[in-house]
C-alpha positions in Angstrom: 108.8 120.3 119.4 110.3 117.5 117.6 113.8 116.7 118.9 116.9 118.0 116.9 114.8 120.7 115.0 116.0 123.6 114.6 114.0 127.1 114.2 114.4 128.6 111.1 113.7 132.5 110.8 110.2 133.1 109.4 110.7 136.9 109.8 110.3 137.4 106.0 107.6 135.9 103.8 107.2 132.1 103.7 108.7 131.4 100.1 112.7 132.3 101.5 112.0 130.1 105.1 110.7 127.3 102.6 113.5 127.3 100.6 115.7 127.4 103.1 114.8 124.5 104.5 114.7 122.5 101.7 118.1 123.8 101.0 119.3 122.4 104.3 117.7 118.4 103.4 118.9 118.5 100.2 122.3 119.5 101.2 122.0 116.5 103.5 120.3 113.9 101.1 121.6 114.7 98.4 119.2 112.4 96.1 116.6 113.0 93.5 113.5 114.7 94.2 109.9 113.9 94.2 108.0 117.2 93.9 104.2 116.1 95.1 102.6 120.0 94.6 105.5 121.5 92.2 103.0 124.0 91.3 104.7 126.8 89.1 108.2 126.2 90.1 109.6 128.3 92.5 111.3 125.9 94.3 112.6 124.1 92.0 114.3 127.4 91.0 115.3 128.0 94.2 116.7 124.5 95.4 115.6 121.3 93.5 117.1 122.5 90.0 120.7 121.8 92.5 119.3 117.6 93.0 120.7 115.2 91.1 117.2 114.5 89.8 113.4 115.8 89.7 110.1 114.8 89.1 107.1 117.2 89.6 103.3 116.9 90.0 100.6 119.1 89.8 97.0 119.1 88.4 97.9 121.8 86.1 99.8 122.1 83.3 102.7 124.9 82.7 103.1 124.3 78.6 106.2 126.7 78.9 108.0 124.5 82.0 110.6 122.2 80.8 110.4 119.9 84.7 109.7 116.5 84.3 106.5 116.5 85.6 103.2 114.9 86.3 100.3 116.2 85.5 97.6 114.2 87.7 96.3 114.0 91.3 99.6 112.9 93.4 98.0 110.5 95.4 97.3 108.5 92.3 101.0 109.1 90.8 102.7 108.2 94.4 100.5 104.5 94.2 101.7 103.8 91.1 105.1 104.5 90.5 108.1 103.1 92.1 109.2 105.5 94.8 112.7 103.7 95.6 114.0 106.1 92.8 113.3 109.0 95.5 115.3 110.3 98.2 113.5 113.7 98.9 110.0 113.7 99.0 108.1 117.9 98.9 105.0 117.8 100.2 104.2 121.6 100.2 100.2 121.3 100.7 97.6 123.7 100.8 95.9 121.9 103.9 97.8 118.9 105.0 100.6 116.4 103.9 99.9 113.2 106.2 98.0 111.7 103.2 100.7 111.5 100.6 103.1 111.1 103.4 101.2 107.9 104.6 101.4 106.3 101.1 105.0 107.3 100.8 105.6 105.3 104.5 103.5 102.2 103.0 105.2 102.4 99.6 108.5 103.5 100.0 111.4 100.9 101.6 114.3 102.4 103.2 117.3 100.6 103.7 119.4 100.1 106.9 121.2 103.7 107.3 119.6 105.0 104.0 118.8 108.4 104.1 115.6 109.9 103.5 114.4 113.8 103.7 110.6 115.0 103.9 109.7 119.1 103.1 106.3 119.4 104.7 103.9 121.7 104.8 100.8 121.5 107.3 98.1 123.6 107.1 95.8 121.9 109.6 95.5 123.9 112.4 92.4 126.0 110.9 90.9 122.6 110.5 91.5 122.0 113.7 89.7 124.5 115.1 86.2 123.8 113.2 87.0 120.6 115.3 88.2 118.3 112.4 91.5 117.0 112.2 93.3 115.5 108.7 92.3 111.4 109.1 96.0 110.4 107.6 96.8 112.9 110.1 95.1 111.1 113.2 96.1 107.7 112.3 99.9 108.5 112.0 99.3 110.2 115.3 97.7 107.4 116.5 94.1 109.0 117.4 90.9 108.8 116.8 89.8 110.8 113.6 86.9 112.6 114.7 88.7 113.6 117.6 87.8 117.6 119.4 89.6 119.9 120.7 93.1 119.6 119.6 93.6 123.1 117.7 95.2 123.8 121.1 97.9 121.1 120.8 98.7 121.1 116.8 102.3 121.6 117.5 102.0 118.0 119.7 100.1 116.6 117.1 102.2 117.3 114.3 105.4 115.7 116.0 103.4 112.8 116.9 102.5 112.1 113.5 106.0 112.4 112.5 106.8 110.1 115.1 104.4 107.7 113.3 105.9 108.2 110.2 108.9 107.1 111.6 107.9 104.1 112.7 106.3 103.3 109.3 108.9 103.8 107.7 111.6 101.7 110.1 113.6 105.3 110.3 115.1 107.8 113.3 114.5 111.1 112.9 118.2 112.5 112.5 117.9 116.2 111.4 114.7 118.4 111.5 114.5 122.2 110.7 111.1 123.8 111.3 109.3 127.6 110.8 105.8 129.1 111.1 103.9 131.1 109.3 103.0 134.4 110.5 99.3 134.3 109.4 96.1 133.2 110.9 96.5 130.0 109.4 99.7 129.1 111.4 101.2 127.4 108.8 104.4 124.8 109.9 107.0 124.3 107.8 109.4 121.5 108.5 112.1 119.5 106.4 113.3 116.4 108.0 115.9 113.8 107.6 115.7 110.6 108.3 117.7 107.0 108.4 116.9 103.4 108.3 116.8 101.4 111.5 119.5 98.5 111.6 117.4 95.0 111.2 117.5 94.2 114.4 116.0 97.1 115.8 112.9 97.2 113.2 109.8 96.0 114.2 
């Protein structure tokens, strides 16, 4: 697995594990949060409410929620607004992440030893093993997208498509806490800190 991460106990159900983790990157960050599936708001009541700033996005609307929020497709909302404003960045999909994560890399400057934390949530392994694999996720990883087979090696995939949006983003990987879900699905959970690369060892 991805070096410096640390398992996180994924005994219980997912939502305390999640939290936990982003517990851990904010406590490390420390910087406002850009919430890319905020759905109802459970973690924003269980961590982000604690960041010194929030925004949210979802396609629906919760008329009773006072979060700042978005109500829109969050690909659309993270290529138009300026992301510099963010330090934390949720990406707690459904399927997979590497989408809005690869916008975030190409959008989002990070200055020499800035930090930067990622809460990701990859669902691809069922995917996987119909013989697809996520094409944000292929290109961070550096492979082809219609490759086969890989269902096998999702846990090597997924830490090479971090590594990928490392390099993107000019960054070392610093701190990285990680759980699974116990379903089929396989679900990984990861937060992640990361720091700017001194200029002269950028690309």
């Amino acid at each position: 697995m991805i070096a410096n991460a640390q398992k996180v106990d994924n005994r219980q159900r997912s939502a305390p594990d999640k939290a936990l983790i982003r517990r851990n990157v904010l406590d490390a960050v420390k910087a406002k949060v850009f919430d890319a599936f905020a759905g109802s708001g459970e973690m924003y009541r269980r961590v982000w409410i604690d960041a010194p700033g929030y925004v949210g996005c979802d396609l629906r609307w919760f008329p009773d929620d006072t979060r700042l929020a978005y109500v829109a497709e969050n690909t659309r909302v993270l290529r138009c607004i300026d992301l510099a404003q963010f330090g934390i960045f949720d990406l707690d999909a459904y399927g997979s992440p590497w989408l809005q994560a690869a916008i975030i890399a190409a959008r989002r400057p990070v200055k020499p030893g800035e930090l930067i934390g990622f809460c990701l949530t990859d669902g691809s392994n069922m995917n996987m093993k119909m013989g697809g694999i996520p094409k944000a996720m292929s290109v961070l990883a550096g492979l082809r997208p219609r490759a086969v087979g890989l269902a096998s090696s999702h846990d090597e995939l997924v830490d090479r498509a971090l590594g990928g949006l490392c390099r993107r983003m000019n960054c070392r990987l610093v701190r990285a806490w990680r759980a699974r879900g116990k379903s089929a699905a396989k679900v990984l959970y990861f937060g992640l800190v990361m720091q700017g690369l001194p200029l002269n060892e950028r690309d």
